[in-house]
mmJSON file of the N, C-alpha and C atoms, coordinates in Angstrom:
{"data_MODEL":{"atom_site":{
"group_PDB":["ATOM","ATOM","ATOM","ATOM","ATOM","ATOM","ATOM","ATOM","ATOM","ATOM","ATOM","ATOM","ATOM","ATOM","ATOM","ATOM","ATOM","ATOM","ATOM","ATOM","ATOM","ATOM","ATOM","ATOM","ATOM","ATOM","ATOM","ATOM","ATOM","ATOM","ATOM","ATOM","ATOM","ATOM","ATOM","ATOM","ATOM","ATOM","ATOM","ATOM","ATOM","ATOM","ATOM","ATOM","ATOM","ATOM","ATOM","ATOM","ATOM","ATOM","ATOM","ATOM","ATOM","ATOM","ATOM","ATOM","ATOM","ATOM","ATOM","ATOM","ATOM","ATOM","ATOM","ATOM","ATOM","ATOM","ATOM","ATOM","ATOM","ATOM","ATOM","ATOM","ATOM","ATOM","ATOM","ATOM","ATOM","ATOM","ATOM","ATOM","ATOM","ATOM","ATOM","ATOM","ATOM","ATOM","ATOM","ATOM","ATOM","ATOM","ATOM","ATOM","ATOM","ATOM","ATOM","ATOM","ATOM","ATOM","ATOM","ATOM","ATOM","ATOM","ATOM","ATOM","ATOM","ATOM","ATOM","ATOM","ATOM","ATOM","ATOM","ATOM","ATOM","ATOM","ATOM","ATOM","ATOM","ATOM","ATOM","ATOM","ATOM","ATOM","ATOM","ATOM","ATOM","ATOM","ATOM","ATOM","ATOM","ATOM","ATOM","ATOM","ATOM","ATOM","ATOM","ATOM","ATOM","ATOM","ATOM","ATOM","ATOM","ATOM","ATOM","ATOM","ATOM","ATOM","ATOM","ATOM","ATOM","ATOM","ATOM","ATOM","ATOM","ATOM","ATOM","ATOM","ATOM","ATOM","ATOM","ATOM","ATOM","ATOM","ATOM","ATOM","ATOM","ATOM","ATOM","ATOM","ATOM","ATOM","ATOM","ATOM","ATOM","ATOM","ATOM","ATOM","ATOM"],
"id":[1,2,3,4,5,6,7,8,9,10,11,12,13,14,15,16,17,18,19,20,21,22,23,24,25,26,27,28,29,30,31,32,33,34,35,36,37,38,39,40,41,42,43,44,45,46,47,48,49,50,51,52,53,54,55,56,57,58,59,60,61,62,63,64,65,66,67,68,69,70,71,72,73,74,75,76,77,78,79,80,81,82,83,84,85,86,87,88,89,90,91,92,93,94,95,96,97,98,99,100,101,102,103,104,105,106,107,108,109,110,111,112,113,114,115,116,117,118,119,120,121,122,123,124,125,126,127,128,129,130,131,132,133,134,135,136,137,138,139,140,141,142,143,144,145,146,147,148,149,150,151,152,153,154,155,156,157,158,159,160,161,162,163,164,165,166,167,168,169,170,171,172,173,174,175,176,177],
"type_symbol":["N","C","C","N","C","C","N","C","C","N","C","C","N","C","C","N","C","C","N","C","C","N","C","C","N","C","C","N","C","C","N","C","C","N","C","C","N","C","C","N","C","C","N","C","C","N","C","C","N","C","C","N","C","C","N","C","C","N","C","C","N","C","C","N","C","C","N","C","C","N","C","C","N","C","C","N","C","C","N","C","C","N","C","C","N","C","C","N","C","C","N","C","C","N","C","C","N","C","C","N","C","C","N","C","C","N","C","C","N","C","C","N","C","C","N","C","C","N","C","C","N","C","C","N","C","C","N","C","C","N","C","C","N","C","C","N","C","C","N","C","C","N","C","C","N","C","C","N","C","C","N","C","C","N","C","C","N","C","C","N","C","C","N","C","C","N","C","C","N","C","C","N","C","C","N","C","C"],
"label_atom_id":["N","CA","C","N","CA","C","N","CA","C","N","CA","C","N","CA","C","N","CA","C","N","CA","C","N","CA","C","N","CA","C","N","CA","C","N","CA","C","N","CA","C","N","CA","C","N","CA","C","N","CA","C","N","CA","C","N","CA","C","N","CA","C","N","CA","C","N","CA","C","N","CA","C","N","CA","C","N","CA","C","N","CA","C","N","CA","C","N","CA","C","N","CA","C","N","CA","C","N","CA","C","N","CA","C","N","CA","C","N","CA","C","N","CA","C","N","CA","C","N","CA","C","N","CA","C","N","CA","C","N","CA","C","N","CA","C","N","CA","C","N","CA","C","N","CA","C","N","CA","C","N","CA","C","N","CA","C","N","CA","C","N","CA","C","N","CA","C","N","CA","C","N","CA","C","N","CA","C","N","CA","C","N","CA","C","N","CA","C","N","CA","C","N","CA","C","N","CA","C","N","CA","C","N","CA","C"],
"label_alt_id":[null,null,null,null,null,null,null,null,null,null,null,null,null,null,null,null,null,null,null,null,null,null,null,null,null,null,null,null,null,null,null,null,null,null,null,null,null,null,null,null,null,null,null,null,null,null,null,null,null,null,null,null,null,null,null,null,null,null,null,null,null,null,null,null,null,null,null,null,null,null,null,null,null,null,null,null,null,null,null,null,null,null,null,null,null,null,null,null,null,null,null,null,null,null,null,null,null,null,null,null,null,null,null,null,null,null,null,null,null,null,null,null,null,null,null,null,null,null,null,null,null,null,null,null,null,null,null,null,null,null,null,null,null,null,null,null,null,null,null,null,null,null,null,null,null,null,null,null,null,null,null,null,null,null,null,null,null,null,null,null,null,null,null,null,null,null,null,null,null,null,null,null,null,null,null,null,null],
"label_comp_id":["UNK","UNK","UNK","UNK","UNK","UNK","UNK","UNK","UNK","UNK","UNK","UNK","UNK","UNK","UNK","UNK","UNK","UNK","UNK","UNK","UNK","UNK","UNK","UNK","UNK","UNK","UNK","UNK","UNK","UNK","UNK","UNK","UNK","UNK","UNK","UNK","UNK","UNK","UNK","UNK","UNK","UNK","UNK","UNK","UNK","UNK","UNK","UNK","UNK","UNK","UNK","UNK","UNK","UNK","UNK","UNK","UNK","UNK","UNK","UNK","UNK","UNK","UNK","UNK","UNK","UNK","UNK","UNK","UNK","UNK","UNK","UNK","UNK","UNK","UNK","UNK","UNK","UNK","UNK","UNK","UNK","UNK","UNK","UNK","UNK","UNK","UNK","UNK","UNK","UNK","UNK","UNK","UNK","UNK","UNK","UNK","UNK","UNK","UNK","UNK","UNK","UNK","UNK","UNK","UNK","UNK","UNK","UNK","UNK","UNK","UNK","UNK","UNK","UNK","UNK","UNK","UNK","UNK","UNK","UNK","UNK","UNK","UNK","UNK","UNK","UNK","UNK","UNK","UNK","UNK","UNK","UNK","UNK","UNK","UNK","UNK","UNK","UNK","UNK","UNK","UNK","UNK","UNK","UNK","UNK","UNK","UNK","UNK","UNK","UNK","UNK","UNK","UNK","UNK","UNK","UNK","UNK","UNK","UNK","UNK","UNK","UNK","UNK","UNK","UNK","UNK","UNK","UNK","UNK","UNK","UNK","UNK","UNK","UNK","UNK","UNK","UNK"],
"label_asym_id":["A","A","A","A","A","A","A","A","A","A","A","A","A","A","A","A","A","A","A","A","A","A","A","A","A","A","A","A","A","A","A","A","A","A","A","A","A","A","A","A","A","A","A","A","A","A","A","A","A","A","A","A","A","A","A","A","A","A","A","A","A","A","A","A","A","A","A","A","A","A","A","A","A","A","A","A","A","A","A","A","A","A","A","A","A","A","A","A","A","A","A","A","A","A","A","A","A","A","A","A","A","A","A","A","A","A","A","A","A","A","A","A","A","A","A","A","A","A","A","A","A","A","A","A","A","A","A","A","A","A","A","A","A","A","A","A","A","A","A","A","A","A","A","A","A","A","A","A","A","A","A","A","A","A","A","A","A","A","A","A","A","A","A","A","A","A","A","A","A","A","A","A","A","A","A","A","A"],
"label_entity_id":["1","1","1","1","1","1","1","1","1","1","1","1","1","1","1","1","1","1","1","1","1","1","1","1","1","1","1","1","1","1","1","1","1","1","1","1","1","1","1","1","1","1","1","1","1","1","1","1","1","1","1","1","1","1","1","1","1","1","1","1","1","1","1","1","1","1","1","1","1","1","1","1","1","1","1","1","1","1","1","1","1","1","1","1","1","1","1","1","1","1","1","1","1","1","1","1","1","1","1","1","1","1","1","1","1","1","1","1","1","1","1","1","1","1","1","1","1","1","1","1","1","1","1","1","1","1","1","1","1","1","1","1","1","1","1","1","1","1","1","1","1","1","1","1","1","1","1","1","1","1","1","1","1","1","1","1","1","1","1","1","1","1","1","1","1","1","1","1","1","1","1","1","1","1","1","1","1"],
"label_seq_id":[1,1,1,2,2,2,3,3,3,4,4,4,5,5,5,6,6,6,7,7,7,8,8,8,9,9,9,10,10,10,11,11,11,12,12,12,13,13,13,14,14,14,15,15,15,16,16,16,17,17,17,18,18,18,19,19,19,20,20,20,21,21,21,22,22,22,23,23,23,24,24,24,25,25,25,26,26,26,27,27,27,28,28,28,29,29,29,30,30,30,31,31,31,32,32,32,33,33,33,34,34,34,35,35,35,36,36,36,37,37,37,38,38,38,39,39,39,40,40,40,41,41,41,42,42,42,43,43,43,44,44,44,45,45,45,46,46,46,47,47,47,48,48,48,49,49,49,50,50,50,51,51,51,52,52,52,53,53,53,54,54,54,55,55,55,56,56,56,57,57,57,58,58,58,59,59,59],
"pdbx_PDB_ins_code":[null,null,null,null,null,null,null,null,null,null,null,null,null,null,null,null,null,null,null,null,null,null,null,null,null,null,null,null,null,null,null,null,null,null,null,null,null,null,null,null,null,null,null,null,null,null,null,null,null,null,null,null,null,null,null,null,null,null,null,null,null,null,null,null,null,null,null,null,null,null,null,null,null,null,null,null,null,null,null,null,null,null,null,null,null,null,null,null,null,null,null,null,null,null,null,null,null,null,null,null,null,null,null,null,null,null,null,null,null,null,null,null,null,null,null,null,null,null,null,null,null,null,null,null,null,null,null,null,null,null,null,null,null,null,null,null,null,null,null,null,null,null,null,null,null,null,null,null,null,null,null,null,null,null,null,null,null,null,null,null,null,null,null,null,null,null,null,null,null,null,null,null,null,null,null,null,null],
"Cartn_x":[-115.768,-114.929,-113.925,-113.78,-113.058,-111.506,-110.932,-108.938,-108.528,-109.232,-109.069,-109.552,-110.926,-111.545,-110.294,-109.896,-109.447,-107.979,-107.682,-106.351,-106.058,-107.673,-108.041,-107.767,-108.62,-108.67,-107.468,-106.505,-105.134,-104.278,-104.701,-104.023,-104.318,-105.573,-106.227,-105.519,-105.416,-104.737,-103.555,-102.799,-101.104,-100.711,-101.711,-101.705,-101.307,-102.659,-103.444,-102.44,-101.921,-100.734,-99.401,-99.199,-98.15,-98.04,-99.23,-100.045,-99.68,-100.432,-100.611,-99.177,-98.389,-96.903,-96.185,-96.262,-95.525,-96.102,-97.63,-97.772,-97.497,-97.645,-96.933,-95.625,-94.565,-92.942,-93.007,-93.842,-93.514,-94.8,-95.157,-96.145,-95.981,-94.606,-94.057,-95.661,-95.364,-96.105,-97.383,-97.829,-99.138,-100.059,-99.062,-98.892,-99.211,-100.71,-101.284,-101.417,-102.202,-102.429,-101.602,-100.844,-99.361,-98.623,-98.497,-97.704,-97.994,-99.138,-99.921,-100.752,-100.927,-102.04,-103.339,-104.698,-105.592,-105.968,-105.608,-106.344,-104.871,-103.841,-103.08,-103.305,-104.171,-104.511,-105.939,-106.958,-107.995,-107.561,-106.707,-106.346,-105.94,-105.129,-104.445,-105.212,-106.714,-107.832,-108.348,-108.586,-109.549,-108.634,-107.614,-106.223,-106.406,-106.772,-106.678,-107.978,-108.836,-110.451,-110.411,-110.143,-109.821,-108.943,-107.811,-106.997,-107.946,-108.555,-109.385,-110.062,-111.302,-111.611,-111.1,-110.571,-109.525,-109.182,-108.6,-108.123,-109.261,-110.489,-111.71,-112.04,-112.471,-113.329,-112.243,-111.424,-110.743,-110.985,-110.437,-110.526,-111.336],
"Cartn_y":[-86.215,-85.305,-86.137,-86.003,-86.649,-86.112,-87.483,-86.825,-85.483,-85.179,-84.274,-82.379,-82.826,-81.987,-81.787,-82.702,-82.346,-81.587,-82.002,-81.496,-79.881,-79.67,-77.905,-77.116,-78.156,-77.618,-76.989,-78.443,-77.918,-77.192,-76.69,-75.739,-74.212,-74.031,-72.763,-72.574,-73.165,-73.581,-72.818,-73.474,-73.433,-72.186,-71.641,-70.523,-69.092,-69.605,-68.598,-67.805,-69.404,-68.995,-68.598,-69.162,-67.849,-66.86,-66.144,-64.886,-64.168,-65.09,-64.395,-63.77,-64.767,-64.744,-63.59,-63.392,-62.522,-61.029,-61.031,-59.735,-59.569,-60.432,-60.345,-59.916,-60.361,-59.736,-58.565,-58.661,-57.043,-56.269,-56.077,-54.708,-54.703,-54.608,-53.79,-53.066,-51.699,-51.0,-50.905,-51.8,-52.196,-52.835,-53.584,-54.327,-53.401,-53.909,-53.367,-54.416,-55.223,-56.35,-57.247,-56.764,-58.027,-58.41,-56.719,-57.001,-58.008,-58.501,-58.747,-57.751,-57.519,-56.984,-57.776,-57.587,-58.057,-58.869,-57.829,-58.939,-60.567,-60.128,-61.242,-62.352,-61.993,-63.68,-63.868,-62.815,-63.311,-64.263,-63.782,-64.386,-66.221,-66.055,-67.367,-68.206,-67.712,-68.496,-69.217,-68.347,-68.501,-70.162,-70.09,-70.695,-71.919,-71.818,-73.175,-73.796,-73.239,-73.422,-74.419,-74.433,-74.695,-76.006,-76.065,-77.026,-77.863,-78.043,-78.605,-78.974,-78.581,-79.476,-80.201,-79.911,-80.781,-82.527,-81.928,-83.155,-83.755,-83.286,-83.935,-84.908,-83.757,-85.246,-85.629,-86.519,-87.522,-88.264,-89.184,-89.943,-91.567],
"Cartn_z":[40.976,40.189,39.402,38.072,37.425,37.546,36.771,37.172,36.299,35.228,34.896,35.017,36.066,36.458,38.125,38.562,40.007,39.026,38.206,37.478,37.654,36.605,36.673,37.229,38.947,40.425,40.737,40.805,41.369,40.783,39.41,38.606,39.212,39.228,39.614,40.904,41.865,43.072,43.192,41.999,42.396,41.763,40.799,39.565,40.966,41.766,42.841,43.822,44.377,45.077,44.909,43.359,42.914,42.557,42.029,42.118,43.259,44.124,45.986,46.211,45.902,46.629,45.885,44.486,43.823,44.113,44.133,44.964,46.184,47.371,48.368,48.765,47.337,47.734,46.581,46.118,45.257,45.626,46.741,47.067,48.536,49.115,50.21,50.821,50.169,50.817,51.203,50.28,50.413,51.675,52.983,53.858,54.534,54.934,56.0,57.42,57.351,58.259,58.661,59.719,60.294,59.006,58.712,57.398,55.992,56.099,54.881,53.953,53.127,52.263,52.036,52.604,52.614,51.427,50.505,49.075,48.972,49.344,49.326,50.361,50.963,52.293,51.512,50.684,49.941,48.942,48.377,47.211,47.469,48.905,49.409,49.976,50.394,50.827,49.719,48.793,47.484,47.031,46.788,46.588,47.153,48.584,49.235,49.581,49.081,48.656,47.431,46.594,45.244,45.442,46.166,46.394,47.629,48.397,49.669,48.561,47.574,46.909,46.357,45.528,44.444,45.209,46.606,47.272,48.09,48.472,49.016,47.828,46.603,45.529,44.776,45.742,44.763,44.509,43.59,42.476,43.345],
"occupancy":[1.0,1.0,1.0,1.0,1.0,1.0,1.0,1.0,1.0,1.0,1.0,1.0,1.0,1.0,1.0,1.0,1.0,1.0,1.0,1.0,1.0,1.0,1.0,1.0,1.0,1.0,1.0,1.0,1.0,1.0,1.0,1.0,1.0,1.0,1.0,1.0,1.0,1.0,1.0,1.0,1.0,1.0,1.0,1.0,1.0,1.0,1.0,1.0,1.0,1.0,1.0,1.0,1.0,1.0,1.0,1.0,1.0,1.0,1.0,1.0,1.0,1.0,1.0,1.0,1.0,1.0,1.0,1.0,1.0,1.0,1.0,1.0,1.0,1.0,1.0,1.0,1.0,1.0,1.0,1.0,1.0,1.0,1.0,1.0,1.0,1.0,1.0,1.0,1.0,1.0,1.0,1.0,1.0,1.0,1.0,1.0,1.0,1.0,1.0,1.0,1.0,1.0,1.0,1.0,1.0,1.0,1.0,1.0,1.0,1.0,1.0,1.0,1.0,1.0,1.0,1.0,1.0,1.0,1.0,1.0,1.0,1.0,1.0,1.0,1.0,1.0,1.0,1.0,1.0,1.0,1.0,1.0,1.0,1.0,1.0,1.0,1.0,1.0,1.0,1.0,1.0,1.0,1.0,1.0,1.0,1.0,1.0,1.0,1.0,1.0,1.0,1.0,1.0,1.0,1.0,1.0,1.0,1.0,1.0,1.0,1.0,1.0,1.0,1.0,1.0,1.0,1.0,1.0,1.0,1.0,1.0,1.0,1.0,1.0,1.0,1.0,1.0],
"B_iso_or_equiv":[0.0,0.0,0.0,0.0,0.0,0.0,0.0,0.0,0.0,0.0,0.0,0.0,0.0,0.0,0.0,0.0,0.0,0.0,0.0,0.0,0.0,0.0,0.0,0.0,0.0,0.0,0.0,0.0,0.0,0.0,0.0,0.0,0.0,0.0,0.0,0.0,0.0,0.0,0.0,0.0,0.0,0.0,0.0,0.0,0.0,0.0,0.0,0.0,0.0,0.0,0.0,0.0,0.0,0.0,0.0,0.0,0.0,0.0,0.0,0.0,0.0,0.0,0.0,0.0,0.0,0.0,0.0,0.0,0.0,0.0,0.0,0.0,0.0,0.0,0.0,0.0,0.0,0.0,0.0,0.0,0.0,0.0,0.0,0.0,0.0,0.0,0.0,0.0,0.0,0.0,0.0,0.0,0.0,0.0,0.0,0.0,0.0,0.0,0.0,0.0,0.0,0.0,0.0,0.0,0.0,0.0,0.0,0.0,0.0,0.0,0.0,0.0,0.0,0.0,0.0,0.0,0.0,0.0,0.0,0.0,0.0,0.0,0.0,0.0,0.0,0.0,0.0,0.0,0.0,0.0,0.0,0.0,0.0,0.0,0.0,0.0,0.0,0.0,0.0,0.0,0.0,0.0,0.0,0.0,0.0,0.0,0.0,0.0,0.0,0.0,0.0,0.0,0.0,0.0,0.0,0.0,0.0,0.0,0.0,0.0,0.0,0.0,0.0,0.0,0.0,0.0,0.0,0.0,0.0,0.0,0.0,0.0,0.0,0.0,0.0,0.0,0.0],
"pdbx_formal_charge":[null,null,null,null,null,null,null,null,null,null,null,null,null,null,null,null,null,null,null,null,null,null,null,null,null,null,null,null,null,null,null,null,null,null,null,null,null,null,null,null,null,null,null,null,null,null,null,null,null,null,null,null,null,null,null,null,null,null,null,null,null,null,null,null,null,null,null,null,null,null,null,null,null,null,null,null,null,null,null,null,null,null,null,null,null,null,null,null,null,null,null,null,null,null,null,null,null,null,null,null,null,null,null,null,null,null,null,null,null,null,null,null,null,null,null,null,null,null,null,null,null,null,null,null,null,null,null,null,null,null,null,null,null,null,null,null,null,null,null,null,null,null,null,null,null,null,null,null,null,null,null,null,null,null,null,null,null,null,null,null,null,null,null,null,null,null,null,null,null,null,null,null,null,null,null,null,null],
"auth_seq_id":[1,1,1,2,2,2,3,3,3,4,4,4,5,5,5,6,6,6,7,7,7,8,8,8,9,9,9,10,10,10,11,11,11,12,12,12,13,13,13,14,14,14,15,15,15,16,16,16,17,17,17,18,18,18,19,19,19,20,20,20,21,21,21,22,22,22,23,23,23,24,24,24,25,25,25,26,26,26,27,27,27,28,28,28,29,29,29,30,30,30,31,31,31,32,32,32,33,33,33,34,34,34,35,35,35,36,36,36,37,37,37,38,38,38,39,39,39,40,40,40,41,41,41,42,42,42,43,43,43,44,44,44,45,45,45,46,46,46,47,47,47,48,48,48,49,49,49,50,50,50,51,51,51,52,52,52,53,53,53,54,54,54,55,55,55,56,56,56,57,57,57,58,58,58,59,59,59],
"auth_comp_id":["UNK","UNK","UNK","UNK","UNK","UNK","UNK","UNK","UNK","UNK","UNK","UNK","UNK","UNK","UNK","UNK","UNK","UNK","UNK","UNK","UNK","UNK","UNK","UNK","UNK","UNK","UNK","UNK","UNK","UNK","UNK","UNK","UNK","UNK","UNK","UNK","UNK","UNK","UNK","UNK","UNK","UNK","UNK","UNK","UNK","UNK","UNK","UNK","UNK","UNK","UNK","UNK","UNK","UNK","UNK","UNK","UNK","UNK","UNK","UNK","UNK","UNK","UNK","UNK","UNK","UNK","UNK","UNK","UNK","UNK","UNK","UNK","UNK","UNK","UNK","UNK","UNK","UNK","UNK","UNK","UNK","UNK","UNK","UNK","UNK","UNK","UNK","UNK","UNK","UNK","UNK","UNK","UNK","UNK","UNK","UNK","UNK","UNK","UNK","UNK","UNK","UNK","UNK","UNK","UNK","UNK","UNK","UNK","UNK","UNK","UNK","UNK","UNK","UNK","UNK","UNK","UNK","UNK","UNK","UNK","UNK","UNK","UNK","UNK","UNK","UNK","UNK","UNK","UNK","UNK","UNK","UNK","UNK","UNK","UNK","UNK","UNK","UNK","UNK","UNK","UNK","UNK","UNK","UNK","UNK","UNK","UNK","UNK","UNK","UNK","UNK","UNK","UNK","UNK","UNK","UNK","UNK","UNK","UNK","UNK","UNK","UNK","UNK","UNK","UNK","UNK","UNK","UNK","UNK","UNK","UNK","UNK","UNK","UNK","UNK","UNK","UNK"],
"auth_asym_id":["A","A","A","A","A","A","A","A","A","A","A","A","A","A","A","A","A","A","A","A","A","A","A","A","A","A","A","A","A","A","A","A","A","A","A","A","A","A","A","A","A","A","A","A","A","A","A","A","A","A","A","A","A","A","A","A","A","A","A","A","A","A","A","A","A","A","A","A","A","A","A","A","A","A","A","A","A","A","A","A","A","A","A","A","A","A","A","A","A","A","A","A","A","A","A","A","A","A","A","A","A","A","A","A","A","A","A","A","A","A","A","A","A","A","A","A","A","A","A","A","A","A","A","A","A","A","A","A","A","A","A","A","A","A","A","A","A","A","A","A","A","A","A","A","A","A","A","A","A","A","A","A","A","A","A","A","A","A","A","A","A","A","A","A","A","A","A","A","A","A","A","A","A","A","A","A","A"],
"auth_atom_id":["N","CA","C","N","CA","C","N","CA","C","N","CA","C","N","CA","C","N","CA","C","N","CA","C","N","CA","C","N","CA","C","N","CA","C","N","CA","C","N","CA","C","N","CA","C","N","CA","C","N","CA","C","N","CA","C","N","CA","C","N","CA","C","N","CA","C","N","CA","C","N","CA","C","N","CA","C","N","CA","C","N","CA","C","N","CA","C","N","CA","C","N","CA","C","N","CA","C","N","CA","C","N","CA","C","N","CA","C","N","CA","C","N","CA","C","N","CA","C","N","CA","C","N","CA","C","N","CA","C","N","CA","C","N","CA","C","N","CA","C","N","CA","C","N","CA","C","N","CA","C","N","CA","C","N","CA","C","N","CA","C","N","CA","C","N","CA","C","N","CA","C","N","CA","C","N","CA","C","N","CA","C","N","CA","C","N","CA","C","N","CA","C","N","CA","C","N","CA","C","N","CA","C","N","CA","C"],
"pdbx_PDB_model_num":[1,1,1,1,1,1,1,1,1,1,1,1,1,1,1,1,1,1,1,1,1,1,1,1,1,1,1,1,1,1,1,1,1,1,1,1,1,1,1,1,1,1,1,1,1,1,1,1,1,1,1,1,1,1,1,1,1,1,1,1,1,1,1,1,1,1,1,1,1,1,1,1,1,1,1,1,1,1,1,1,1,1,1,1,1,1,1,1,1,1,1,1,1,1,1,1,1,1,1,1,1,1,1,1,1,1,1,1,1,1,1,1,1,1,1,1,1,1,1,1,1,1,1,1,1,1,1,1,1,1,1,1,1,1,1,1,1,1,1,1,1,1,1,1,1,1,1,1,1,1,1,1,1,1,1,1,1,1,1,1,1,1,1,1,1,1,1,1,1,1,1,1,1,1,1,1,1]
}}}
C-alpha cells in the first residue's frame, strides 16, 4: 500500500469516527444498547477496520 493510499485509509478512519461520535452525543434517544445506538458502534467498527489496515500495510 502506498503512502498515499494508507493516507486515504486514515482519512476515511478519522472522517468515520467523528461521524460516529457526533451522532453518538447528538442522538440521546436513540441509545438503545448500554446506551449506545447500534449503527454508532457499526459505524466505529467500520472506522477501525479502515484504520487496522491503514496501519498493517505500512509503508
Amino acid at each position: 500500500m502506498s503512502t498515499d493510499t494508507q493516507a486515504i485509509f486514515l482519512f476515511i478512519a478519522a472522517l468515520g469516527c467523528l461521524l460516529a461520535s457526533l451522532w453518538g452525543f447528538w442522538s440521546p434517544a436513540n441509545r438503545t444498547i448500554a446506551g449506545f445506538h447500534p449503527g454508532w458502534l457499526g459505524l466505529a467498527s467500520f472506522c477501525f477496520v479502515f484504520f487496522w489496515i491503514a496501519v498493517k500495510a505500512g509503508p
